[in-house]
C-alpha positions, 0 to 999 in steps of 0.5 A: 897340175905340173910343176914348171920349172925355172931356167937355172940362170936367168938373163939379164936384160941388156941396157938400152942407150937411154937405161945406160945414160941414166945409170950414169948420170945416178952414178955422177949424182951418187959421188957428188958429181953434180954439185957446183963448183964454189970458189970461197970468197975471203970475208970482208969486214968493211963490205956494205951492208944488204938488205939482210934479216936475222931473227933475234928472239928474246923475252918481254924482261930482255926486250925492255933491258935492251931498250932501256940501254940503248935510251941510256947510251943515245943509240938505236937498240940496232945499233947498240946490238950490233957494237956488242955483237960484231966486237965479239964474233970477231975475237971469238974468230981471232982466237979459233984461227991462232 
């Protein structure tokens, strides 16, 4: 049986409008091409508040701390959070930004 030999330099297929625009458009996605736009908006402490929900965990020994404590301070345990919580993001803030 012959051996059939192979040309030395194969040709390259040529690309097709559609093969070129889809080359394109992976190039544009490789650079971050096709990420929006978004322009920072400065934060606002007095902004309303939304309809927002974080999930805090906590055990059974800091659960009846924080209940305890908001008891003895006559405030909601929401309420009591967010007054040690908001002070403390925002001097932490203060100190990162001077």
């Amino acid at each position: 049986m012959p051996i059939k030999k192979r040309d030395a330099q194969p040709t390259p297929p040529t690309p097709t409008a559609d093969e070129a625009l889809i080359e394109k458009r992976a190039e544009e996605f490789g650079r971050g091409g096709y990420a929006p736009e978004v322009k920072e908006t400065p934060l606002n402490p007095n902004a309303p508040v939304g309809p927002q929900g974080i999930l805090f965990r906590f055990n059974d020994y800091q659960k009846q701390l924080l209940k305890e404590e908001a008891e003895a301070d006559r405030r909601s345990q929401q309420k009591l959070l967010e007054s040690i919580i908001w002070p403390e993001l925002e001097r932490r803030r203060a100190a990162r930004t001077q």
